[in-house]
N, C-alpha and C positions, 0 to 999 in steps of 0.2 A: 190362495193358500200359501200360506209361508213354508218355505222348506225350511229343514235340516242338515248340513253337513257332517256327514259319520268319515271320522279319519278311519283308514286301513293301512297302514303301511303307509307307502310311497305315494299312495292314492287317495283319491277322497267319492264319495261316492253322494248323491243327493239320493235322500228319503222321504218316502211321503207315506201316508194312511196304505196298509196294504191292498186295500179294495178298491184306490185309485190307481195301484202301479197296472201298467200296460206288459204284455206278454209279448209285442214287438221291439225290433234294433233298430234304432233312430239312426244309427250310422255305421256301415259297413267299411271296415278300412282293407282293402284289394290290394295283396303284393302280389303282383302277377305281370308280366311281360303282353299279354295277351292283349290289346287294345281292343279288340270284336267282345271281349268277355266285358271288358269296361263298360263300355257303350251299351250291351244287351243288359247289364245289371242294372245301370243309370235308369235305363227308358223301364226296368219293369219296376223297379223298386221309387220310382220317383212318384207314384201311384198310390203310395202305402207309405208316406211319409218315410222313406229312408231313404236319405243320402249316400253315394259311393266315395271314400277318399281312395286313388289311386296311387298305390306307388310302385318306383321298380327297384329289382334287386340289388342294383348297386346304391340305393339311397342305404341311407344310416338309420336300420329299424328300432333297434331300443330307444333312440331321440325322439323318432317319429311316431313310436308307440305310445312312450309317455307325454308328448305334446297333443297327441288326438284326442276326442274324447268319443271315440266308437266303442260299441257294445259288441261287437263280434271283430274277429280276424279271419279273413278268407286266406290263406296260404297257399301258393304253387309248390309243391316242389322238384317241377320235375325237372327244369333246367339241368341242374346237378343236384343228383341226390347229396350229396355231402353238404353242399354248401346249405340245400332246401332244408336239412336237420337240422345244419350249426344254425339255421335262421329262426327256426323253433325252440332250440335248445333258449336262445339268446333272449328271445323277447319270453318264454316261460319265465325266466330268471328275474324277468323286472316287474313281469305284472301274471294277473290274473283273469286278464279279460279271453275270454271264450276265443275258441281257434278254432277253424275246420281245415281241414288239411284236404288237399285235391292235388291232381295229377292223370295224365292219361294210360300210365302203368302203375298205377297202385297193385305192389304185390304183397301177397299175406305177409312177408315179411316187413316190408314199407309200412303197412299198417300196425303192425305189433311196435317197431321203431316212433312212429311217430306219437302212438298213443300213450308208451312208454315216456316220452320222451314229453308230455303234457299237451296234446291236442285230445279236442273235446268228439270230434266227426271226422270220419273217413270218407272221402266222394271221389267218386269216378268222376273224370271229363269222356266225351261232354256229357253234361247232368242237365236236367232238364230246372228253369229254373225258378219252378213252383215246388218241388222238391227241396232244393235248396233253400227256398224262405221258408218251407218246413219246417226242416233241421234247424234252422235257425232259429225261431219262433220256440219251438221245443229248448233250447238250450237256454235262449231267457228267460222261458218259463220256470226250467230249473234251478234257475238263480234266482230268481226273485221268489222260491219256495225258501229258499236256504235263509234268502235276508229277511223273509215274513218270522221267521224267530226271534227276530230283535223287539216282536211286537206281541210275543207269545207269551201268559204267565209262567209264571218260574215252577218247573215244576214239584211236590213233595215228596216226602216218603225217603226211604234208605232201602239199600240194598246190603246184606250180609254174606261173605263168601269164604268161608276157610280163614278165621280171624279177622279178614278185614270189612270195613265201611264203609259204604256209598253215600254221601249224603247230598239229596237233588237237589234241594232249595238251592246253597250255594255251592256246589259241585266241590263237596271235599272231600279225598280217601285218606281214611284214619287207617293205619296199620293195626297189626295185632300189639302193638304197642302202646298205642294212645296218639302216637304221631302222625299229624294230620296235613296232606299235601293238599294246594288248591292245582285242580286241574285244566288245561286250555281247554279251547273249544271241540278242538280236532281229538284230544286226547277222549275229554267226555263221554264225546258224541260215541268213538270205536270199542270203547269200555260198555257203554251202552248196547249197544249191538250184542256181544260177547254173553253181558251177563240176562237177558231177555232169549238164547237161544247157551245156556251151558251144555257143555258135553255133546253137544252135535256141531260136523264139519261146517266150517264156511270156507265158501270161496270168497279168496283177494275183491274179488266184483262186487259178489255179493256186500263182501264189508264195507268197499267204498262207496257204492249207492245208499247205503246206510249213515252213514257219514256223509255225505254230501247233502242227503235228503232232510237232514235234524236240522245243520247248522252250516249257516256261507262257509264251508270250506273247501279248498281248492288244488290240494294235496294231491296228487295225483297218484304218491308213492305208498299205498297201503301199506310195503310192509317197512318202507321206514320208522310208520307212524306205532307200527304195532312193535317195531325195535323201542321206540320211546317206553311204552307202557309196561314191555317185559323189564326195562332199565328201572322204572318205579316200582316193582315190586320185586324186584334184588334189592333196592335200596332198604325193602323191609325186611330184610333176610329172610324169607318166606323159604319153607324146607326142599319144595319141592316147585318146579318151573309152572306155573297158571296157566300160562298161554303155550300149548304145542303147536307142532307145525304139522298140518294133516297131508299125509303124503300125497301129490297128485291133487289136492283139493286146494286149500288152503291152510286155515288154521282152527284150532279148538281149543276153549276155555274150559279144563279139566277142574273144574268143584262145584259142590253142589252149592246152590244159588237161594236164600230166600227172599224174598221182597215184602217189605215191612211198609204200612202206609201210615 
């Protein structure tokens, strides 16, 4: 079967028939100091078709990141926690492949930090490591639900809300003007969410599962994305703010919503 090459950015990713893609990581790339955790990954995952690539912390990870072609990142941080962030921090910024983050003192705050900070899993050491080809298997599966929309018809019908226009075919919001913006993906997708549940709270989580779940996006920052979409509807001088911020919860789409097929 012939493949396809889909540019992303900096990346390029191979596609095939959604009903072919596999819900396994063909390659695990391991920063971790830990040589017994190498070795125990190797001999369990060599079994299941996936390879370990091993590195350690002093190697140069965004190079190594974007020179590999692994579908997950195993992350230590426990060495130093500052440097095990800046190490996250660094490789989020260049790519989008899946991260799990582990350590033998993961504290609720280490967790809020790293998942803030774009890691996909939080894991205790030691982790037992059918657990961890869990989580991991889970997370491709995720992803390759997000890329099976490149394969999904477009969908129809409009949405109306307090003057303005949703139009699904090819995702454009007309203002109460007649002025019509086309939207991204990540935009779409969280405007979507919004106007299917109007006037009731969502949580940040809730939104981004939402968003993650429509369309491959990998945004990890909810409410930057929802900073985006409050900035396009100022831009329509709209009277009053659409989008509030629900205290303690998240946020709420204040108009009433109807859907037109």
């Amino acid at each position: 079967m012939r493949k396809r090459r889909i540019k992303t950015g900096q990346h390029s990713l191979f596609a095939a028939s959604p009903r072919l893609m596999t819900s396994s990581p063909s390659e695990i790339l391991l920063v971790d100091n830990d040589e017994s955790l190498e070795q125990q990954l190797s001999r369990f995952l060599s079994s299941r078709d996936c390879r370990v690539q091993a590195v350690r912390f002093s190697d140069d990870l965004p190079v190594l990141v974007e020179r590999s072609h692994s579908s997950l990142i195993l992350l230590d941080i426990e060495s130093s926690r500052k440097d095990g962030f800046d190490n996250l921090r660094r490789i989020r910024a260049i790519s989008d492949v899946p991260i799990l983050v582990t350590s033998r003192r993961l504290t609720a705050f280490d967790r809020v930090i790293a998942l803030e900070l774009g890691a996909d899993v939080c894991i205790d050491k030691p982790f037992d490591v059918h657990e961890f080809w869990a989580q991991a298997r889970a997370i491709e599966r995720r992803q390759k639900l997000g890329r099976y929309q490149v394969y999904r018809p477009r969908e129809r019908g409009t949405y109306k809300f307090d003057g303005w226009t949703l139009r699904l075919l090819d995702r454009r919001l007309i203002d109460p003007t007649g002025r019509s913006s086309s939207l991204s993906r990540s935009t779409y997708a969280l405007l979507l969410a919004f106007l299917d549940a109007p006037r009731t709270p969502l949580s940040r989580g809730f939104l981004l599962r939402a968003v993650q779940a429509r369309e491959d996006v990998f945004d990890r920052s909810i409410d930057a994305q929802v900073l985006r979409l409050r900035r396009l509807f100022q831009r329509g001088a709209a009277a009053k703010s659409l989008i509030r911020t629900a205290r303690g919860v998240g946020y709420l789409f204040d108009a009433v919503v109807e859907r037109l097929h």
